[in-house]
C-alpha positions as CSV (number, residue, x, y, z in Angstrom):
1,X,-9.8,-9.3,1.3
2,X,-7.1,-7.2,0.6
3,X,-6.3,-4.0,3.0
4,X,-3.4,-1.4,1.8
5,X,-3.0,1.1,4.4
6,X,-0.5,4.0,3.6
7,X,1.4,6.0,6.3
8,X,3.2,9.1,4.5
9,X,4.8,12.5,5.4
10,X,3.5,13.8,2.6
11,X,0.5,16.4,1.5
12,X,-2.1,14.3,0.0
13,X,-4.8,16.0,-1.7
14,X,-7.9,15.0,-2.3
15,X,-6.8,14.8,-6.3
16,X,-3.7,12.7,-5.2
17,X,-5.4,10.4,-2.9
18,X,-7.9,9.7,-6.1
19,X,-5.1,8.9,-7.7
20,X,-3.9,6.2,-5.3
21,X,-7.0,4.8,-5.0
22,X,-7.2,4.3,-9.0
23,X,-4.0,2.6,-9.2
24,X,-3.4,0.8,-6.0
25,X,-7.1,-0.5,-7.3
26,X,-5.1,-1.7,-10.2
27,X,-2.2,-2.9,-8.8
28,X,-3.9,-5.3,-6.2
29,X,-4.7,-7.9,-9.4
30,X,-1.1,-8.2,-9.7
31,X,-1.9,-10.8,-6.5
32,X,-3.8,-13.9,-7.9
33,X,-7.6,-13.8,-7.1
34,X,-7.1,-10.4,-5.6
35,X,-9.0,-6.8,-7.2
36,X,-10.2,-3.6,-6.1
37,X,-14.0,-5.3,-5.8
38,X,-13.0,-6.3,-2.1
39,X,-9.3,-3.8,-1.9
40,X,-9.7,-1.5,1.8
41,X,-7.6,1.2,1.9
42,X,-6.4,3.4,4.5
43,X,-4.6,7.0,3.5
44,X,-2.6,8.9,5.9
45,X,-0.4,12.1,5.0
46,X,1.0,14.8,6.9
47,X,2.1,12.2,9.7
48,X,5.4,13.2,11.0
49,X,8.2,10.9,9.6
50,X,11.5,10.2,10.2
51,X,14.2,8.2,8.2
52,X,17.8,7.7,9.1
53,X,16.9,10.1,11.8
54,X,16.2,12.9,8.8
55,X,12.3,14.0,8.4
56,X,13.6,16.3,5.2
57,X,12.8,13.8,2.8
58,X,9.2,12.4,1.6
59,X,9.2,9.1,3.3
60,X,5.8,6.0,3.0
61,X,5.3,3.4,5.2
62,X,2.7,0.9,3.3
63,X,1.7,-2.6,4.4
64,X,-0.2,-5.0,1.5
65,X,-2.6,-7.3,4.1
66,X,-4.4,-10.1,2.3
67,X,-6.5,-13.6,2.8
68,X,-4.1,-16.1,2.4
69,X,-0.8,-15.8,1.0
70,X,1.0,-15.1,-2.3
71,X,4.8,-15.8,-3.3
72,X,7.9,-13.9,-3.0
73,X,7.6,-13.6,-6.7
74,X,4.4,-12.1,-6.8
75,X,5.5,-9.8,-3.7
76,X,8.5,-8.9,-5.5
77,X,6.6,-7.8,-8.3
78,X,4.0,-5.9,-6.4
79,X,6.9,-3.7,-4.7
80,X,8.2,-2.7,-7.8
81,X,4.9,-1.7,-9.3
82,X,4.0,0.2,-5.3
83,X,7.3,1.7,-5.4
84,X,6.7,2.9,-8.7
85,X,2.9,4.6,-8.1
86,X,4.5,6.1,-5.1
87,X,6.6,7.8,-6.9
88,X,5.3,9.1,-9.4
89,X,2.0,10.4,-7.4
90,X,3.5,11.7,-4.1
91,X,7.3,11.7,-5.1
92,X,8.4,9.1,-3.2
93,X,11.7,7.8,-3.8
94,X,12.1,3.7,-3.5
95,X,14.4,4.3,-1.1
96,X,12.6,6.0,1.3
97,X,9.8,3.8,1.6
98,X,9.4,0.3,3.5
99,X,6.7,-2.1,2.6
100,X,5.6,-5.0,4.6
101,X,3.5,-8.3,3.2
102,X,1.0,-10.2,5.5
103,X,-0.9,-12.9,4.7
104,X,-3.5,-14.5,6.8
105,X,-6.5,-17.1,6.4
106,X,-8.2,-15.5,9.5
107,X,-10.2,-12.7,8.5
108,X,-13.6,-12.0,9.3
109,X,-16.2,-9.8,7.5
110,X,-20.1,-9.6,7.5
111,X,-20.2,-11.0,11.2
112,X,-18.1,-14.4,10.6
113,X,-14.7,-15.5,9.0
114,X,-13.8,-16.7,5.8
């Protein structure tokens, strides 16, 4: 049950957001027992921005939610990979991008909880 949403002040085409699909899809096996066969995601460009009070710069705000939890380690090495797709689809430098980690054993789907 993993859910990446993305919250950006970027343009994101149609192609792009293909793109992020593909290789968030990808990406979410880096967290054990997680793949794209149950990944949600949510894609929002164009939302107005700010960081350090500047909204010059293309800026992502992306949170990684998932059933049950997974180690710093494994967090650690799912930021670099995010950071790195960011990047190099919507030109998002590391440093203007935050990314948050929940984990949860509550989730519900098909009309009753895991």
């Amino acid at each position: 049950m993993p859910f990446i949403s993305t919250k950006t002040n970027v343009t994101i085409s149609k192609e792009k957001e293909k793109q992020l699909k593909e290789k968030l899809g990808e990406a979410i096996a880096i967290i054990p027992g997680k793949s794209e066969a149950w990944l949600m995601l949510a894609i929002e460009g164009d939302i107005p921005m700010y960081f350090k009070g500047d909204d010059s710069q293309p800026t992502a705000f992306i949170e990684v939610k998932i059933f049950g939890n997974a180690s710093s380690e494994v967090y650690g090495r799912m930021t670099k990979e995010l950071t790195s797709i960011y990047g190099e689809i919507l030109g998002i430098s590391p440093d203007h991008m935050y990314i948050r980690y929940f984990g949860s054993s509550d989730w519900g789907w098909n009309g009753g909880n895991f």
